[in-house]
TITOR-436339 format. One line per 2 residues: number of its first residue (from 0); for each residue x, y, z of C-alpha. Coordinates in Angstrom, 1 decimal. Layout:
BEGIN
NUM = X,Y,Z  ...
END
This chain:
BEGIN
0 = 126.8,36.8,-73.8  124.1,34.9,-71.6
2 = 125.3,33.8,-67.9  123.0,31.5,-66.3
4 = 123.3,31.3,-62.5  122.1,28.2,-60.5
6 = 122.4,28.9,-56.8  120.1,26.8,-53.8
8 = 118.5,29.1,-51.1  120.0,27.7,-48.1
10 = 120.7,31.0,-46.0  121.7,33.9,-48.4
12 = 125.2,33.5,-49.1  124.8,31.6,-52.0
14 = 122.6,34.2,-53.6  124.4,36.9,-52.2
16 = 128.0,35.9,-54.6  125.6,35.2,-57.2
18 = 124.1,38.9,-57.1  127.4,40.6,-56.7
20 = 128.7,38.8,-59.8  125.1,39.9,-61.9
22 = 125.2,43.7,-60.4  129.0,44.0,-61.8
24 = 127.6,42.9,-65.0  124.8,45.1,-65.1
26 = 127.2,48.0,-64.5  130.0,47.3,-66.1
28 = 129.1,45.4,-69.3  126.1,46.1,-72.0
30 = 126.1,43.0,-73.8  125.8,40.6,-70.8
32 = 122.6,39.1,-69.7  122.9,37.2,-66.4
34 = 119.9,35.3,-65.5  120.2,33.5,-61.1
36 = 117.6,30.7,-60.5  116.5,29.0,-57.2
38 = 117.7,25.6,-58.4  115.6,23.5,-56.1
40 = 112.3,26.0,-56.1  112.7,25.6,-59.9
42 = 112.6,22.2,-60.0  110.0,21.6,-57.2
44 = 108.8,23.8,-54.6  108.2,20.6,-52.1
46 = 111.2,19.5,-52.7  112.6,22.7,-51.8
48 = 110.5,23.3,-49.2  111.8,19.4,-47.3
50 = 115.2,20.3,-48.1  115.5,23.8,-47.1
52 = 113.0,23.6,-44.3  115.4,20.4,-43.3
54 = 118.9,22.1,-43.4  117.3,25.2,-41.3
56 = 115.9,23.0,-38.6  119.2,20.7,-38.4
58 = 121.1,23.6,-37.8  119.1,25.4,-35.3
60 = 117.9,22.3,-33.6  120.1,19.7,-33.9
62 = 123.3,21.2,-34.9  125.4,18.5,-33.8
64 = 123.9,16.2,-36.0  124.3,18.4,-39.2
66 = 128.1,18.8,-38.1  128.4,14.9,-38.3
68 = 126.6,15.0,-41.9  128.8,17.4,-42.5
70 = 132.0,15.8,-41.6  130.6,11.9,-43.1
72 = 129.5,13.8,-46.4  133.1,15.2,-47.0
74 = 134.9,11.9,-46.2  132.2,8.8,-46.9
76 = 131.7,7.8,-50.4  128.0,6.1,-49.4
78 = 126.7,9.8,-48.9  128.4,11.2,-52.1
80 = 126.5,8.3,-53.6  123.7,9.3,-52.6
82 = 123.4,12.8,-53.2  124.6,11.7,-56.8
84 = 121.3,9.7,-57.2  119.5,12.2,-56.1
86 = 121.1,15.4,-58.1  121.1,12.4,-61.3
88 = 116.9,12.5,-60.7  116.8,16.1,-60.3
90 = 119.2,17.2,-63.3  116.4,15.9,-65.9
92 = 114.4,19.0,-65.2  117.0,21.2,-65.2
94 = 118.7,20.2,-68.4  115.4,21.4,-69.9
96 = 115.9,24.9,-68.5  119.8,24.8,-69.9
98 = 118.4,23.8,-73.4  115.8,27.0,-73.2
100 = 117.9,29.6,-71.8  121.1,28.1,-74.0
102 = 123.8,30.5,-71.8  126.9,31.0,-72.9
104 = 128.3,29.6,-69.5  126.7,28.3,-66.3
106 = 127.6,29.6,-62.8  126.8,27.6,-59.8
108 = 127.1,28.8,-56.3  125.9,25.7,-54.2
110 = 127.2,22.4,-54.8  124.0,21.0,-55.6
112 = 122.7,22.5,-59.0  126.8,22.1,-60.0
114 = 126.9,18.2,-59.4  123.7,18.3,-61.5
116 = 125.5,20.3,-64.2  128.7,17.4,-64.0
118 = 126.2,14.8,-64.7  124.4,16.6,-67.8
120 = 128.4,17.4,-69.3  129.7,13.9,-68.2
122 = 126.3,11.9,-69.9  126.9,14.1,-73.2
124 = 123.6,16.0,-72.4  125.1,19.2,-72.6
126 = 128.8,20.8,-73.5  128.2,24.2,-72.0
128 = 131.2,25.8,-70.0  130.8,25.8,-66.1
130 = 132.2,27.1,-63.1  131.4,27.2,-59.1
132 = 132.1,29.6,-57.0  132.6,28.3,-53.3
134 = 131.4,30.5,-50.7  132.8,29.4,-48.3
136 = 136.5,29.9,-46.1  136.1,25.9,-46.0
138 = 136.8,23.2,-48.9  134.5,20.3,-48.7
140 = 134.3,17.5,-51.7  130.9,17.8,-52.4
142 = 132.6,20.7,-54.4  134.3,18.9,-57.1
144 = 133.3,16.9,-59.9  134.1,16.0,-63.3
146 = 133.6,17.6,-66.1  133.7,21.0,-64.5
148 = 135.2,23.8,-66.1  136.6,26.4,-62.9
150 = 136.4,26.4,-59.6  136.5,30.2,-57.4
152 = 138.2,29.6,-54.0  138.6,32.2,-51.6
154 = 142.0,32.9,-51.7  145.6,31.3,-52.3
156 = 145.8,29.9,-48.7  143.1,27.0,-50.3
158 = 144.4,25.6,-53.7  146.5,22.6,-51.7
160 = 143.8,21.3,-49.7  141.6,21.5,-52.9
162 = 144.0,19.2,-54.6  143.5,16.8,-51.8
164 = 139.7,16.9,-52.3  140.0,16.0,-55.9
166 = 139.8,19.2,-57.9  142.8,19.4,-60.7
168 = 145.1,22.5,-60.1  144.1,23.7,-63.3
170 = 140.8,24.1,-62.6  141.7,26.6,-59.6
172 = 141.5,30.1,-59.4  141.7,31.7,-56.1
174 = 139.8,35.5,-56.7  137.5,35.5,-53.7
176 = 134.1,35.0,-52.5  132.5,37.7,-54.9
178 = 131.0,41.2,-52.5  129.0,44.0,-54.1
180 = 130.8,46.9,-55.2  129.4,49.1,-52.3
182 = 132.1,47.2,-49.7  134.7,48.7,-51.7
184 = 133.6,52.8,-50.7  135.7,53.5,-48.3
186 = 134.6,56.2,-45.5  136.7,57.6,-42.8
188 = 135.7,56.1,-39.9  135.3,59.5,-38.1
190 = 132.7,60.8,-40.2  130.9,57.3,-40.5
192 = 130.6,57.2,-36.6  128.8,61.1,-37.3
194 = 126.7,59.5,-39.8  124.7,57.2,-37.5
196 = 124.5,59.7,-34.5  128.1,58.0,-32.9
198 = 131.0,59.3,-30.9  133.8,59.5,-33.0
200 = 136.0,59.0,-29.2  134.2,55.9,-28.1
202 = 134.9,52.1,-29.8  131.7,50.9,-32.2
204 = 130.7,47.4,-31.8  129.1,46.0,-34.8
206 = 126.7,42.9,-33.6  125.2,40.7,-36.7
208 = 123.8,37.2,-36.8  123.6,37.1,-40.4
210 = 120.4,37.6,-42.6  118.2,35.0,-39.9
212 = 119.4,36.6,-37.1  120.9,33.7,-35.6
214 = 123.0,33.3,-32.7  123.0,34.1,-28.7
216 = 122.8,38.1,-30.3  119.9,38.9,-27.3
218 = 122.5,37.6,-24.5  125.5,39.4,-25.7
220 = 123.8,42.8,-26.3  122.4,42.1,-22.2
222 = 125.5,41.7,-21.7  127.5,44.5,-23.6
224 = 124.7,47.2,-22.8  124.8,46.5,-18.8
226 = 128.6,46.3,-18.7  131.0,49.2,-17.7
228 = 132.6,49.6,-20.8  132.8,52.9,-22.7
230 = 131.6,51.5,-26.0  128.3,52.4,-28.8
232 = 126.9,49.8,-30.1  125.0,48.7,-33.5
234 = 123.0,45.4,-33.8  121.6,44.1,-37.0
236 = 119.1,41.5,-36.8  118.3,40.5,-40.3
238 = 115.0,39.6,-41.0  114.3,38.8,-37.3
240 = 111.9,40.6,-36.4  111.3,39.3,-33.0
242 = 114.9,39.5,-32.4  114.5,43.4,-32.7
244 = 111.9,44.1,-30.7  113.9,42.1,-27.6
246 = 116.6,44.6,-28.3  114.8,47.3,-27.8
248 = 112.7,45.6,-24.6  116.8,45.6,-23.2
250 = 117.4,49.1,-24.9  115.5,50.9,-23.1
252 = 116.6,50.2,-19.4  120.6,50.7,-20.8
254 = 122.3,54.2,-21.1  124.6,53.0,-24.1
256 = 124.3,54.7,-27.1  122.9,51.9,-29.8
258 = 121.6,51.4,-33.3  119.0,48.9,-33.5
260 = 118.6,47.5,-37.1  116.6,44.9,-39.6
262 = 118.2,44.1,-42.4  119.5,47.4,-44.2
264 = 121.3,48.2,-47.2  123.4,50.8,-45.2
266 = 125.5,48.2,-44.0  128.8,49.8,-46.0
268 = 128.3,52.7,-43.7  127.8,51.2,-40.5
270 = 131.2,48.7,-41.3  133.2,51.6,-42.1
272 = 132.5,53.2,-38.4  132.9,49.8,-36.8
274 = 136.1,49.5,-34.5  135.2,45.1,-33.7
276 = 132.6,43.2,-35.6  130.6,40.4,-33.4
278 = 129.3,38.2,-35.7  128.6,34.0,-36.7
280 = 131.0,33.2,-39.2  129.1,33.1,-42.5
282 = 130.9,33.0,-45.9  129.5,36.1,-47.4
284 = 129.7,38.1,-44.2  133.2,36.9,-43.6
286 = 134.1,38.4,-47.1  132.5,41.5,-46.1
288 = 134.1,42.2,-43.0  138.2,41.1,-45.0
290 = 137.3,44.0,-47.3  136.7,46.5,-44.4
292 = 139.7,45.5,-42.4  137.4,44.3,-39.6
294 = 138.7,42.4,-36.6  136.1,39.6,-35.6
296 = 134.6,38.1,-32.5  133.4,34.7,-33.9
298 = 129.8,33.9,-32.1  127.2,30.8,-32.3
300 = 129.3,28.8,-35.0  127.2,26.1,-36.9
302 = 129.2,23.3,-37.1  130.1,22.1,-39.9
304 = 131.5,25.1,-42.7  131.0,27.7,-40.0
306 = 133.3,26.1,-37.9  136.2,25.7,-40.9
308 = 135.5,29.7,-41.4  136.1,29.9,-37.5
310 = 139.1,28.2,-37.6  140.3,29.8,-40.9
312 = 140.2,33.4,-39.0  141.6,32.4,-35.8
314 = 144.6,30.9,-37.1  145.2,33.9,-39.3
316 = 144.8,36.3,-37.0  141.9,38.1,-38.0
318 = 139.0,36.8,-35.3  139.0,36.0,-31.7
320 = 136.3,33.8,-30.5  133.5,32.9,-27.6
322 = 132.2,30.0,-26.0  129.7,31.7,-24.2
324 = 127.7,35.5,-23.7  129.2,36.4,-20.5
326 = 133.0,36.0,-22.0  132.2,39.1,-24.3
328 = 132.9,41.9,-22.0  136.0,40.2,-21.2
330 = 137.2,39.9,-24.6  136.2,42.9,-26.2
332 = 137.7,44.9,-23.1  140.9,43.2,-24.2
334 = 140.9,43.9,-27.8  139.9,47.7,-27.0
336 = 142.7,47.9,-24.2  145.3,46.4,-27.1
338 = 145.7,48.9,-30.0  148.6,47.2,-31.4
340 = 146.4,43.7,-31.8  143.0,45.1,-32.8
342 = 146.0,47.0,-36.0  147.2,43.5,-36.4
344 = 143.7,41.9,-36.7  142.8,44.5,-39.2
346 = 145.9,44.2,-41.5  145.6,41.1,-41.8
348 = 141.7,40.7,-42.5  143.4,43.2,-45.6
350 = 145.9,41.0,-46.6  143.2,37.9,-46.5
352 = 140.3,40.2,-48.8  139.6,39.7,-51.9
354 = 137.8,43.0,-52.7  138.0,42.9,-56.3
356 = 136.4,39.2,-56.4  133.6,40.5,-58.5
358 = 135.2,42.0,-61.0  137.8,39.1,-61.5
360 = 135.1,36.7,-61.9  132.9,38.2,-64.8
362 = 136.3,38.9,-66.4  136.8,34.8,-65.6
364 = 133.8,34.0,-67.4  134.0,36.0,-70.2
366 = 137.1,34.0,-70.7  135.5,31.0,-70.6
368 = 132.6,32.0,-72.3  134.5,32.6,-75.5
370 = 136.9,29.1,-75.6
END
């Protein structure tokens, strides 16, 4: 069976689901080949460059802007129409790659390459089975379109408000935003604190601002490592490098015990010895964290999705939230002080996960592969 994967490189969440889903695959099933392509790169690497390069400013410059695109795209027609016009152009090109790599299903994981997929089924073009995976805690309606086959929401809490956006019930299937198979080792949280050099006595704070290390992560750390609490601290700053080595400026005028990170592929490890997990609200990372049981401190939201994810935890009792650096010593003192909450926050980042995701979607496929 061939599984073609169209995802759109804006941040690495959409890859991310897309990965998880090919690594189950790859070690669970012999006769699968699953193939992910940068939809926009693939089609044009200017094009993907303006767009990309676009998205990343708006939301680090101008973020209040995106959250009104945002908002207008979810409820105003003229911008769906556009984006149709646009995905209509860009769809020739990628028809051509359909027709060559002839998969026995397509798997989208950004609503871009999947509106282009509607278009091909709904102009006759192709009659190829496909399904998107949303990855995000946030339903938006430049999710659903004709013609399409599935649609993967996070979880049951979802299905009504897709039904308002215009997906048919049918269509829904609420296994989870897909995490690799790694999230799902579980290690006593004693002997994970050991691992990294920890006190198994003293509270672990995990700070992350995703893959781009975005986020006020510099001022909270200042903050956290000057403050009298009796915590340890680990900060992952992605692929920021420049963001580490300020760390480590502040790290070495503070007596708290910390782990100063890039990206790493030990992240399992340092979740499982993690007592409260600072973090912006990204899809991927929120699924993450629901597998581990973590209880969240939401930090530097991007409006728009990230908010919706905000909001989503908050009102089911998983995250608290910041408006500003010098609140976190406040708020983490309080969650630290309250057993019973940070317990409550934890079950019910359980009862939200999804931790077999991956495995329920390749089974999904292969489903839909064969009708």
């Amino acid at each position: 069976m061939k599984v073609l994967a169209l995802s759109v490189s804006a941040g690495t969440g959409h890859f991310k689901a897309a990965k998880a889903i090919k690594n189950y695959f790859e070690s669970n099933y012999k006769n699968v080949e699953m193939n992910i392509i940068d939809t926009l790169k693939y089609i044009n690497p200017l094009i993907n460059k303006i767009v990309i390069g676009s998205y990343l400013k708006s939301i680090k410059v101008t973020p209040k802007i995106y959250a009104k695109l945002y908002e207008h795209a979810d409820e105003d027609e003229t911008i769906s129409s556009f984006s149709e016009i646009a995905n209509h152009i860009l769809s020739i090109k990628i028809k051509n790659l359909i027709l060559d790599t002839n998969p026995d299903i397509i798997l989208c994981t950004h609503p871009f390459p999947l509106e282009m997929v509607s278009i091909l089924k709904r102009k006759g073009k192709i009659s190829i089975p496909a399904v998107g995976v949303l990855t995000d805690y946030a339903i938006h309606s430049f999710w659903f379109y004709e013609c399409i086959d599935g649609y993967i929401i996070p979880n049951e809490d979802f299905i009504d408000e897709a039904v308002e956006k215009g997906a048919e019930i049918d269509t829904l299937y609420p296994l989870g935003i897909p995490v690799e198979q790694k999230f799902l080792i579980s290690i006593d949280k004693n002997k994970a604190k050991q691992q990294l050099g920890f006190d198994i006595n003293k509270p672990s704070i995990l700070l992350m601002g995703g893959s781009l290390g975005i986020g006020n992560i510099k001022k909270i750390y200042e903050t956290l490592s000057s403050s009298p609490l009796d915590i340890q601290i680990i900060v992952c700053t992605g692929r920021n490098y420049r963001l580490k080595e300020k760390i480590e400026d502040i790290h070495r005028f503070t007596q708290k015990k910390s782990l100063i990170l890039s990206y790493t592929e030990n992240i399992n490890t340092i979740m499982c010895a993690t007592d409260i997990l600072i973090t912006k609200p990204g899809g991927l990372t929120i699924a993450e964290s629901l597998v581990k049981g973590l209880p969240i401190i939401i930090n530097s939201t991007i409006p728009g999705h990230e908010e919706k994810n905000a909001n989503y935890l908050i009102n089911s009792g998983i995250a608290a939230t910041i408006k500003d650096s010098k609140d976190i010593t406040c708020v983490v003192r309080q969650l630290i002080k309250n057993k019973s909450r940070l317990e409550q926050m934890s079950k019910m980042a359980f009862e939200k996960a999804k931790p077999t995701a991956a495995k329920d979607i390749c089974e999904l496929l292969i489903e839909k592969a064969k009708k």
